[in-house]
Each structure stands twice: as structure tokens, then as C-alpha cells.
C-alpha positions in Angstrom: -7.9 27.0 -13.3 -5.7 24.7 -15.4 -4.4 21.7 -14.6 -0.8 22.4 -13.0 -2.6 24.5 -10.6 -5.2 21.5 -10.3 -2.1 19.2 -10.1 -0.4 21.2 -7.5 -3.3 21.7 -5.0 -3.4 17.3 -5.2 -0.2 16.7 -4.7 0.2 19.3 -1.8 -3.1 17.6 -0.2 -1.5 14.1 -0.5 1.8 15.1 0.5 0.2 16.8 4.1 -1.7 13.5 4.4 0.9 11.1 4.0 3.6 13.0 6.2 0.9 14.2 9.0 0.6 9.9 9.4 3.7 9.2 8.9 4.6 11.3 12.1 1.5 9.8 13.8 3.2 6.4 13.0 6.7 7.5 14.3 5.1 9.4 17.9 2.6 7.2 18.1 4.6 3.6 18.2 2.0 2.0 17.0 2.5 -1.2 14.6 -0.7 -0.9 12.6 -0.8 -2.5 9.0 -3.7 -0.3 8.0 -1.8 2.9 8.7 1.2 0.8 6.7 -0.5 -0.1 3.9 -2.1 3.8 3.7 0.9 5.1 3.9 2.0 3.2 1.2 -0.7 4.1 -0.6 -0.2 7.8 -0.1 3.5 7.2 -1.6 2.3 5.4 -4.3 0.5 8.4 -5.2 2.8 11.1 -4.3 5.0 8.9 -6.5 2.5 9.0 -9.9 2.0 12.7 -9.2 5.6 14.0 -9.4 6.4 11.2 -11.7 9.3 13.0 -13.6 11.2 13.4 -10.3 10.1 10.5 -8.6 12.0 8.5 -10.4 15.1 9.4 -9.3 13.0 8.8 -6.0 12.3 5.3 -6.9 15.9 4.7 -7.5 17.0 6.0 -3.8 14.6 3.7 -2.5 15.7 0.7 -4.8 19.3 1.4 -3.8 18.5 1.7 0.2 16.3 -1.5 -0.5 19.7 -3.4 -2.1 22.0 -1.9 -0.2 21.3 -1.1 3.4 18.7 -4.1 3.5 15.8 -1.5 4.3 12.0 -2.9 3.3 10.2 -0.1 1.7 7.3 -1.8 2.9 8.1 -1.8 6.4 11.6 0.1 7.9 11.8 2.3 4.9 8.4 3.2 4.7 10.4 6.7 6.6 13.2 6.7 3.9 10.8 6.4 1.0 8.2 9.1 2.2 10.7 11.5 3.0 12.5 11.5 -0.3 9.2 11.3 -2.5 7.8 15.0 -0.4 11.5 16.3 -1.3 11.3 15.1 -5.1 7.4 16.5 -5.3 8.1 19.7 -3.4 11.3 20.6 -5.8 9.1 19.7 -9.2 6.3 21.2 -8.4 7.5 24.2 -6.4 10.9 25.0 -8.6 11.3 23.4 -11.7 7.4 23.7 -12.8 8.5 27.6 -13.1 11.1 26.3 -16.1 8.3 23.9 -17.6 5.6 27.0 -17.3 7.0 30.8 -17.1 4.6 32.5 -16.0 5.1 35.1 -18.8 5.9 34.9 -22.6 8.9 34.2 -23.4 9.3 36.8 -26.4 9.0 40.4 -25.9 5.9 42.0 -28.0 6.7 44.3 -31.1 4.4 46.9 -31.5 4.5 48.3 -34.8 1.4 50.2 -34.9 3.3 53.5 -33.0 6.1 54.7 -35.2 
């Protein structure tokens, strides 16, 4: 395996984890600062593993932050998540075929028929 594959495969596991609590949180109700600060956590890996992208990411959630007055910490703990898995899914599942093609790039010349 090499390492985008390797890459891939983390960031898909952390990107399950994090939304899968951060619907618990939202059905759930329930006000816990442990499942805050994990989910936090969980960005702030989803945010180093897609880190290209994520900045773009990291300057939504700046602007929400200034603008509409939402914590990322606490209220925009939904805003933050949600725009990170976007960012992640579109580096990893569309532009990583730019970065990588699958194939060569060149077609082969084969001289030794002629």
C-alpha cells in the first residue's frame, strides 16, 4: 500500500467518527464537554489530514467566528465539522486523482517492432 491509500483509509475512519458523534450530539441533546472537546479533537485531525483544503476550511470557520458571532468551540462545533468532511471528501476523493493519475502520463514508444 502507499501512503495516499494509507492516508485515505485515516481520514475516511476519522471523518465517520467525528460525524457519527456529532449526530449523537445533535439527537441526543446532550451538553457533554467530553463529547465537545472529542469532537474537537476529531476536527482538529480531520483538519491536519486534508490540510491543503482545510485551509480554506479554517477560513469559513474564522469568518463565521467574526462575523455571525458563532464559537467554534461551542455553537459552531456543527458549522466547522460539516465544512472540514466537505473540504476532506473533495481532496481526497477528486482532486487526489489530479495530484496522482492513476496512469502515466506519457504514452510508451515501442521501438523494438518496426
Amino acid at each position: 500500500m502507499n501512503i495516499k491509500t494509507n492516508l485515505k483509509r485515516i481520514w475516511s475512519a476519522v471523518a465517520v467518527l467525528a460525524l457519527a458523534l456529532l449526530i449523537y450530539r445533535w439527537f441526543g441533546e446532550i451538553e457533554s464537554t467530553n463529547l465537545l472537546n472529542t469532537i474537537l479533537a476529531l476536527n482538529v485531525g480531520l483538519f491536519i489530514l486534508a490540510l491543503p483544503c482545510s485551509l480554506f476550511g479554517a477560513a469559513v470557520v474564522f469568518a463565521a467566528w467574526y462575523f455571525l458571532e458563532m464559537n467554534p468551540a461551542t455553537d459552531g462545533i456543527y458549522l466547522s465539522t460539516i465544512v472540514l468532511l466537505i473540504l476532506g471528501a473533495l481532496q481526497w476523493f477528486w482532486l487526489i486523482r489530479f495530484y496522482y493519475p492513476p496512469e502515466t502520463p506519457f504514452q510508451k514508444l515501442n521501438l523494438t517492432e518496426a
